[in-house]
N, C-alpha and C positions, 0 to 999 in steps of 0.2 A: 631578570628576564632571560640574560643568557644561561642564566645554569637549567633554566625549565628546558629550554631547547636542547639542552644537552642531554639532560635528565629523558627526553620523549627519546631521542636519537639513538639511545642506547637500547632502546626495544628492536628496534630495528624495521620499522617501520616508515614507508615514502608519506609524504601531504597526499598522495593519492588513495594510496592504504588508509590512510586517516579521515579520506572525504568517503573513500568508501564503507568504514566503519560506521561512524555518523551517520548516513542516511540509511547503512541498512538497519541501524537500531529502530533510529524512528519509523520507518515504514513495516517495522515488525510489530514494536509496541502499536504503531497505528489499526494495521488490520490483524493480528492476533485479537485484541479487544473487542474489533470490530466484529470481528468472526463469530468467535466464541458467546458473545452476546447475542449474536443472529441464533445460533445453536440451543442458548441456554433459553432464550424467552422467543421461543420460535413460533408459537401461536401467537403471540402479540405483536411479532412482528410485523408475519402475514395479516392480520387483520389492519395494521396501521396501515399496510401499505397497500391494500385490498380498496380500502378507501380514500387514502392519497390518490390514487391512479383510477380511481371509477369513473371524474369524469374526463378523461385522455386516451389516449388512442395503445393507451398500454391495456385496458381495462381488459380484464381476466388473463391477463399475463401474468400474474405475480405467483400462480403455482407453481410455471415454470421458470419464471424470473429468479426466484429467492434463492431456489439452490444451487443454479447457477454463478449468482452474487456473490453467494457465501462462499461456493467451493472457490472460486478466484480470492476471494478474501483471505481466506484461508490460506489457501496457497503464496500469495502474497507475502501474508505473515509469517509461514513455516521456513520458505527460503529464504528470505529476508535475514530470519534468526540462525537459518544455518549457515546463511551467507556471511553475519558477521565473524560468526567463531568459523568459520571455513578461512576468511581473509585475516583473522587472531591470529590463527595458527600456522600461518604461511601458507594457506593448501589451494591458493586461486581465491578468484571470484565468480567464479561458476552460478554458484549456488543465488549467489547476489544478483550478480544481472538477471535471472529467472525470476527472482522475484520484483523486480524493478520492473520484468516484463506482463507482471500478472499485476500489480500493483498500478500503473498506467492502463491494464483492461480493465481494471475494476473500478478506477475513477471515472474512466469514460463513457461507462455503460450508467455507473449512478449519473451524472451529470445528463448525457442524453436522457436520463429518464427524468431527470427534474426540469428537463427543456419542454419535452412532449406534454406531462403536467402542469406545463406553466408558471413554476415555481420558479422564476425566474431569480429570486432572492435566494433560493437553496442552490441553485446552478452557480451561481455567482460566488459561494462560500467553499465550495469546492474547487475553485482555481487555485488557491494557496496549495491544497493538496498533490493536484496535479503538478502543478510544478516543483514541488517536494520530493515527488514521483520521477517526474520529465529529467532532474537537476540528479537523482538518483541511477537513473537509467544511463546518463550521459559519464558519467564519472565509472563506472561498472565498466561502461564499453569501451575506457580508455586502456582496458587490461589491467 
């Protein structure tokens, strides 16, 4: 076990650098996928989500809801990923905290929409997220 430690050490990299690593992969592969799939099947989106929200007090928000979603998603994902290779490469965590910051608007706007819907079950499956997010954001803001 000790030679692993020694072995990471020599990268030159802090447990901070390394928690900040860590969640910006995951919050990249999270909403990159996320994104990109809103993108690639984006009439079936809006129609899922046309009808999810028909009867809530979202209803006929989702034309301007979805590209809203997406572009935070996206955004999410893009800094997220340039956040890791930004903190790879010694150059800050700039890029990371921005998306830690886009990444916590985008769970919280899906969650309040699965509140308003009533889906209380799908609101509920999104706290893992957030706090993925929230534990991302916090580690970012340490510098």
């Amino acid at each position: 076990m000790e030679s692993i430690g020694r072995s990471l050490d020599t990268l030159g990299y802090t447990d901070l650098n390394y928690l900040q690593l860590s969640f910006s992969a995951m919050v990249a592969a999270l909403f990159l996928q996320s994104g990109i799939d809103k993108v690639v099947h984006w009439k079936g989106e809006k129609a899922y989500l046309t009808d999810h929200f028909a009867k809530s007090p979202l209803n006929g928000f989702v034309p301007v809801a979805l590209p809203v979603l997406t572009t935070l998603e996206l955004g999410a994902g893009a800094f997220s990923a340039i956040g890791f290779f930004s903190v790879a490469l010694g150059q800050g965590n700039a890029m990371g905290l921005m998306g830690m910051l886009f990444a916590v608007k985008a769970i919280f706007f899906l969650f309040l929409g699965q509140r308003l819907a009533k889906d209380y079950a799908g609101a509920a499956s999104l706290v893992p997220y957030f706090l993925l997010c929230a534990g991302g954001l916090y580690f970012h803001l340490q510098g």
